[in-house]
C-alpha positions as CSV (number, residue, x, y, z in Angstrom):
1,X,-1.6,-12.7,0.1
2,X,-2.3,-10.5,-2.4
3,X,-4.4,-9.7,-5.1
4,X,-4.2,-8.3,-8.6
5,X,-6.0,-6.5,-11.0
6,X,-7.4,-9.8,-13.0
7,X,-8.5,-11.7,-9.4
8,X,-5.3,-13.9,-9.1
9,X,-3.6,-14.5,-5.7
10,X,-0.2,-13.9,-6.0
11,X,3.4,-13.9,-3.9
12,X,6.4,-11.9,-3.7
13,X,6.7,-8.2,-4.3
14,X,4.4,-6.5,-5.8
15,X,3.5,-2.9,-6.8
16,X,0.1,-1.4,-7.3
17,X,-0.9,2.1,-8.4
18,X,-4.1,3.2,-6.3
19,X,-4.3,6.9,-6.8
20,X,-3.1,9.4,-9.2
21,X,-3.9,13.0,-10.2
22,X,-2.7,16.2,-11.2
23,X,-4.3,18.4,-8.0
24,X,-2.2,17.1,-5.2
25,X,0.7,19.2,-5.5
26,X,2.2,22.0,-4.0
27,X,1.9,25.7,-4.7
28,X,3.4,28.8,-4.1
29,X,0.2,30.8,-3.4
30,X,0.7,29.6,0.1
31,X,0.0,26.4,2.2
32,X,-2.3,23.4,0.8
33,X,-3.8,21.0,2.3
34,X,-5.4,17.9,0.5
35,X,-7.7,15.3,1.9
36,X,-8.4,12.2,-0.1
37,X,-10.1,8.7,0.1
38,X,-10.3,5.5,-1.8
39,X,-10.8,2.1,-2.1
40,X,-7.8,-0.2,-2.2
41,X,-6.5,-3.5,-3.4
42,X,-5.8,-6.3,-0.4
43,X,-2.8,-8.0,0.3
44,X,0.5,-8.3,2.8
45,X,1.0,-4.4,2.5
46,X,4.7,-3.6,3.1
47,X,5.0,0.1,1.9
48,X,3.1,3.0,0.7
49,X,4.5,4.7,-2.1
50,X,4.4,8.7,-2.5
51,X,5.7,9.6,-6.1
52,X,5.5,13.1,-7.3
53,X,6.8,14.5,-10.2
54,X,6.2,18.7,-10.8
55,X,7.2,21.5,-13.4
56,X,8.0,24.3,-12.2
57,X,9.9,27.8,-12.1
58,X,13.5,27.7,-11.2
59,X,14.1,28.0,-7.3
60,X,10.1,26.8,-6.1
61,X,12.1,24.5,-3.4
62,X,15.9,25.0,-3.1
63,X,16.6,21.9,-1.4
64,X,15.1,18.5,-1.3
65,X,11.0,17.9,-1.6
66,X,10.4,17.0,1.9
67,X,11.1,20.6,2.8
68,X,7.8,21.8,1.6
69,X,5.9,18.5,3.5
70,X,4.2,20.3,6.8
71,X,2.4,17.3,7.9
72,X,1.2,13.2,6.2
73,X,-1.5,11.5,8.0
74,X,-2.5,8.0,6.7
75,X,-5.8,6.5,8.2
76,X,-6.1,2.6,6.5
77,X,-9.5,1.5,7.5
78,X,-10.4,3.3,10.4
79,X,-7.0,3.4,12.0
80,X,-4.3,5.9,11.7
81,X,-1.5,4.3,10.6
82,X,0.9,7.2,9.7
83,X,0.9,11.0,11.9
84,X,3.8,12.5,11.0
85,X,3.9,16.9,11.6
86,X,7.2,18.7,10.3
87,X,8.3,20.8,12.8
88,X,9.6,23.2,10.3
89,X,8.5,23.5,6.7
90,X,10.0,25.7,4.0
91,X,10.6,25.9,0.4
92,X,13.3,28.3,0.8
93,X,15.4,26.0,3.3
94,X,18.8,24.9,1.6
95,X,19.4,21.9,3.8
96,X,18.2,18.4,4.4
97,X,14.0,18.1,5.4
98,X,12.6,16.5,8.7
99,X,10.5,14.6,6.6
100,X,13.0,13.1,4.2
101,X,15.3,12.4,7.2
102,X,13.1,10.9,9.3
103,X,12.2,8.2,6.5
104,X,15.6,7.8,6.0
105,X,16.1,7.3,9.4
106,X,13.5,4.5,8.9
107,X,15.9,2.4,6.2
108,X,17.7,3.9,3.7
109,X,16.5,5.5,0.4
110,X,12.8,5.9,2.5
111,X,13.3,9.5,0.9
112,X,15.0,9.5,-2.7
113,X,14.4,12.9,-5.5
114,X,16.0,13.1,-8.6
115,X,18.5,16.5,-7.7
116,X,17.0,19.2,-10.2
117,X,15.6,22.5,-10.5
118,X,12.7,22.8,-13.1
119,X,11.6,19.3,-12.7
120,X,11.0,17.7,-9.9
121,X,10.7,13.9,-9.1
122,X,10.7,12.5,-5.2
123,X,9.7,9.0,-4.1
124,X,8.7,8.5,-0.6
125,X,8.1,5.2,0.7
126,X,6.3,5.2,4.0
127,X,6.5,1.6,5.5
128,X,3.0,-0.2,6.9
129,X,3.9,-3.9,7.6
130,X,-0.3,-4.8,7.5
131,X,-2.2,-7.2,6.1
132,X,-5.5,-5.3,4.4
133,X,-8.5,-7.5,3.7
134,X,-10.8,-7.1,0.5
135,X,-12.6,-3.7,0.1
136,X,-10.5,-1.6,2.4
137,X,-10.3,1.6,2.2
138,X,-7.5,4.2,2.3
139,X,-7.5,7.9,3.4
140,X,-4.6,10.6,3.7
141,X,-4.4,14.2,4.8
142,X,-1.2,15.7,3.4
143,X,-0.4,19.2,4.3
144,X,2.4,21.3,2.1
145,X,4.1,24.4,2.8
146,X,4.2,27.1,0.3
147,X,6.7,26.9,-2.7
148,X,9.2,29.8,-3.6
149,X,8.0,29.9,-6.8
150,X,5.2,28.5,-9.1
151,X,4.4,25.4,-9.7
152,X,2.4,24.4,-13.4
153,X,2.1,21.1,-13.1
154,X,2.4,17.7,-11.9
155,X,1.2,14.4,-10.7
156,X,0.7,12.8,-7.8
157,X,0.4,8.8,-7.4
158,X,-0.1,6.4,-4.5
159,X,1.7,3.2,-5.1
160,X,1.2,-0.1,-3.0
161,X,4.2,-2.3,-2.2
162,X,2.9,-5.9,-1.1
163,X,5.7,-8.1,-0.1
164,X,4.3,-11.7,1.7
165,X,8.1,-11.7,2.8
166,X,7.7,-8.3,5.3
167,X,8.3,-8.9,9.5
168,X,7.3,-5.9,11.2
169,X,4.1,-3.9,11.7
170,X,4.9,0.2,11.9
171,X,3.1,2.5,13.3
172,X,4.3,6.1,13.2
173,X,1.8,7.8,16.2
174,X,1.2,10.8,17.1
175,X,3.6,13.4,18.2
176,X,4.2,15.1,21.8
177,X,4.7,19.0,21.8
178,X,6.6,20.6,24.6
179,X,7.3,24.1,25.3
180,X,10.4,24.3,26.5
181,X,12.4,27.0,28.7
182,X,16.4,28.0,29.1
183,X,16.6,24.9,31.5
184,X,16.7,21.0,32.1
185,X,13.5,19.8,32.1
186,X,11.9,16.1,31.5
187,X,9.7,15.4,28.6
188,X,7.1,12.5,28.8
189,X,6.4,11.0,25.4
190,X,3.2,9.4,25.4
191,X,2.2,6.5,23.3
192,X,-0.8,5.6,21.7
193,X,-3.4,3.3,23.9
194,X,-3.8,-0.3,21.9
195,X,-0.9,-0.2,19.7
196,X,1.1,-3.5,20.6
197,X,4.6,-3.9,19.9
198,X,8.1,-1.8,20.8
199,X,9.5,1.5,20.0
200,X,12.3,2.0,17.7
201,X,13.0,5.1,17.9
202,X,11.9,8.9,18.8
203,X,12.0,12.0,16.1
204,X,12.7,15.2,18.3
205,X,11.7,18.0,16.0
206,X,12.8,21.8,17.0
207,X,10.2,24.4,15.5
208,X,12.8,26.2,13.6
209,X,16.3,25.2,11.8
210,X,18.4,25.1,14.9
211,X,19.0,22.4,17.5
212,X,19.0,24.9,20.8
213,X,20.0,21.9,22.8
214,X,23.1,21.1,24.2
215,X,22.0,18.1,26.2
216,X,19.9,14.8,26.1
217,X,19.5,11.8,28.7
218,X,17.7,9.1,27.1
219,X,16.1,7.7,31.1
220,X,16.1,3.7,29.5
221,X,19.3,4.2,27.9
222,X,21.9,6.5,29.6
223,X,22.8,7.4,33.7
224,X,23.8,10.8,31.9
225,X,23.3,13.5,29.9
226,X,24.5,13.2,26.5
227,X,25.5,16.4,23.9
228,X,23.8,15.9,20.7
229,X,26.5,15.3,18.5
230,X,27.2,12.0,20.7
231,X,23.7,11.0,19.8
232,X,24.5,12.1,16.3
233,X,28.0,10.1,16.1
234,X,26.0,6.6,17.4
235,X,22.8,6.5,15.4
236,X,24.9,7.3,11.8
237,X,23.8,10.7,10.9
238,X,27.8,11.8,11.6
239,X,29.7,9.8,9.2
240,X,27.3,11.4,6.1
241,X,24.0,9.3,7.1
242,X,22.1,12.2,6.0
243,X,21.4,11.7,2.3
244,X,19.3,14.1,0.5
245,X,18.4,16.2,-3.2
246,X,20.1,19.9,-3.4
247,X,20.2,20.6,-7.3
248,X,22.9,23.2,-6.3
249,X,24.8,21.2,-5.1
250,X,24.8,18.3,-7.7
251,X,22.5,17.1,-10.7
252,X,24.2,14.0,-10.9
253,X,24.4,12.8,-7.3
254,X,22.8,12.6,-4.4
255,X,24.4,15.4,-1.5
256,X,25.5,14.0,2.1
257,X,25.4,15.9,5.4
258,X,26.3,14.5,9.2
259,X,23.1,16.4,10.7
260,X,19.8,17.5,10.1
261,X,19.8,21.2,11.8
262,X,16.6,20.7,14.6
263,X,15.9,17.4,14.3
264,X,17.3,14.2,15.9
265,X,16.1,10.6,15.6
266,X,16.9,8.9,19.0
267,X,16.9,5.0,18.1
268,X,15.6,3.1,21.1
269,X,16.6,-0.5,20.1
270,X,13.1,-2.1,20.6
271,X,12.0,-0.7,24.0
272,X,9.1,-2.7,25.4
273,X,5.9,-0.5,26.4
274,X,6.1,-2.6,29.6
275,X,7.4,0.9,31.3
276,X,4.8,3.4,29.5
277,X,5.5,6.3,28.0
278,X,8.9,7.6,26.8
279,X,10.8,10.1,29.3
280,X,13.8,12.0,28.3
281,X,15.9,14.6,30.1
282,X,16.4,17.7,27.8
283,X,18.7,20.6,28.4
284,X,17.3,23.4,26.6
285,X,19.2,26.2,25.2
286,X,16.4,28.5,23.9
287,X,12.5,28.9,24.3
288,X,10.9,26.9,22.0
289,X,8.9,24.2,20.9
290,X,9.9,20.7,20.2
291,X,8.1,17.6,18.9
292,X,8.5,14.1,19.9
293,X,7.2,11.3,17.5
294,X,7.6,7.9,18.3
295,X,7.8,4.9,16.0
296,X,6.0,1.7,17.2
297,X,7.0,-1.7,15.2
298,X,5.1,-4.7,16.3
299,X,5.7,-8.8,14.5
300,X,3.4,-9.8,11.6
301,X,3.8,-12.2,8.8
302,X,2.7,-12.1,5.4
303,X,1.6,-15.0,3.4
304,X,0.2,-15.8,-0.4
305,X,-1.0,-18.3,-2.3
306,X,1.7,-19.9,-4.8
307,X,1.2,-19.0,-8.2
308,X,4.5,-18.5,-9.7
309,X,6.7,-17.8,-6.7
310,X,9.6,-15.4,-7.0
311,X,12.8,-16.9,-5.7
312,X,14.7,-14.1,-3.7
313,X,13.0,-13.1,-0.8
314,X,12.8,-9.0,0.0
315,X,12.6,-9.4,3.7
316,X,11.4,-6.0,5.7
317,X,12.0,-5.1,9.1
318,X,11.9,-1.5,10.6
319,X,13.6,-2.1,13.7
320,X,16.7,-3.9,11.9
321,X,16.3,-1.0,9.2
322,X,16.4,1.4,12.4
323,X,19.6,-0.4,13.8
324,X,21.6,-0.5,10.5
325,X,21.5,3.3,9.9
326,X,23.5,3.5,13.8
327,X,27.2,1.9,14.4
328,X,25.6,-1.3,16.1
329,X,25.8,-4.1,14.8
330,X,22.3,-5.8,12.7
């Protein structure tokens, strides 16, 4: 059930601008970091919306947008909803980002940028599954890495997708960092206490652009060890699932890639939290540090009051989203 701007209840999709300014954006001065709060229309929310649009010198991020996104968090009333850390950020990084990917990895077009180099334009559409009551309140934190070049201006806007047709709750916790050796070593994932629902899936993050592991066992999933490029052949990143914006490359199309080097989404088919936290078995190739961020989906329904109802239904769902990007079947 949502509300619009002139008090009526209304049904369907529907979009809502809550924020915009010209501050939030990156710069190549070095790292920003932007904290901001506001109060928000109710409803069934399905998505939030990240649109930015910049102009800037040529080369300020050689790849797609996402590369210069260090960390998002989204706190909706109280709660954090979103938590997401890269675990690489950089402007100068001619390949697919962890954040765009791991959206995508979420349901396709998540991430989507118009491919060019003085102007930039990138969408990303972060999904929520909640519904907000009147006079709620939303509050981000969203950290960017420096850009290659300068940046003279922009905008930044916060959009709200309500949709009384969405399915699924998401919750995108907190991550788990583990330093890792030259060895086999198992890595407990925790999950957040009083989150209800299932896990999707698992973003493994390496802190620089390089897998450096020749080896995964998923404990619910497989007796054995499993190379990555398995993993990467089963959950659709091999047959060009990576999608992403290289100007470069292409002004007229988006650019395809089979892997996103030093990061892996692991779907886990709805595992139940009956078990506890997450362990893996991970055979490290170098010293480093990897993150583990889980993705927790949980039912919900959203409903409105009829006043002009639209006819085709947009039904959401994370976990079936999750399951189409792999070579199972929906």
């Amino acid at each position: 059930m949502t509300m619009n701007p002139s008090g009526t209840r209304v049904s369907g999709v529907r979009y809502s601008l809550q924020e915009s300014n010209t501050t939030d954006l990156p710069s190549n001065a070095g790292a920003t970091t932007y904290n901001r709060g506001m109060q928000v229309a109710s409803g069934a929310l399905d998505e939030i919306i990240i649109k930015i649009t910049t102009v800037n010198a040529t080369g300020a991020i050689v790849a797609d947008f996402g590369n210069v996104i260090q960390s998002l968090r989204l706190i909706l009333n109280g709660t954090t909803i979103t938590d997401f850390r890269s675990g690489y950020a950089s402007a100068a990084n001619n390949a697919p980002s962890q954040f765009g990917y791991f959206l995508n990895s979420l349901g396709s077009g998540r991430m989507v940028e118009v491919p060019s180099d003085l102007t930039k334009e990138v969408f990303f559409r972060i999904p929520v599954g909640r519904n907000i009551p009147a006079l709620s309140r939303l509050e981000y934190t969203l950290g960017y890495a420096a850009t290659a070049a300068a940046v003279t201006s922009g905008t930044f806007q916060v959009w709200f997708r309500f949709n009384d047709r969405m399915t699924t709750t998401t919750t995108v916790a907190a991550s788990t960092s583990f330093n890792h050796s030259i060895s086999e070593e198992q890595v407990i994932v925790r999950l957040p206490q009083g989150v209800p629902g299932t896990v999707a899936g698992v973003l493994i993050q390496n802190d620089s652009a390089a897998d450096q592991m020749d080896g995964l066992r998923i404990i619910s999933q497989s007796d054995f060890s499993m190379p990555v490029s398995m993993i990467q052949a089963f959950n659709g990143d091999m047959y060009n699932g990576v999608v992403y914006a290289d100007d470069g490359v292409s002004t007229t199309q988006q650019t395809y890639a089979i892997q996103v080097a030093g990061g892996l989404f692991v779907p886990l088919f709805g595992l139940s939290l009956d078990g506890g936290d997450i362990r893996f078995q991970v055979n490290s190739t170098a010293v480093t540090t990897r993150t583990y961020t889980p993705v927790i989906v949980a039912p919900v329904n959203g409903s409105g009051e009829l006043i002009g109802r639209q006819t085709q239904p947009v039904v959401t769902n994370t976990n079936q989203a999750v399951l189409a990007a792999t070579t199972e079947t929906v």
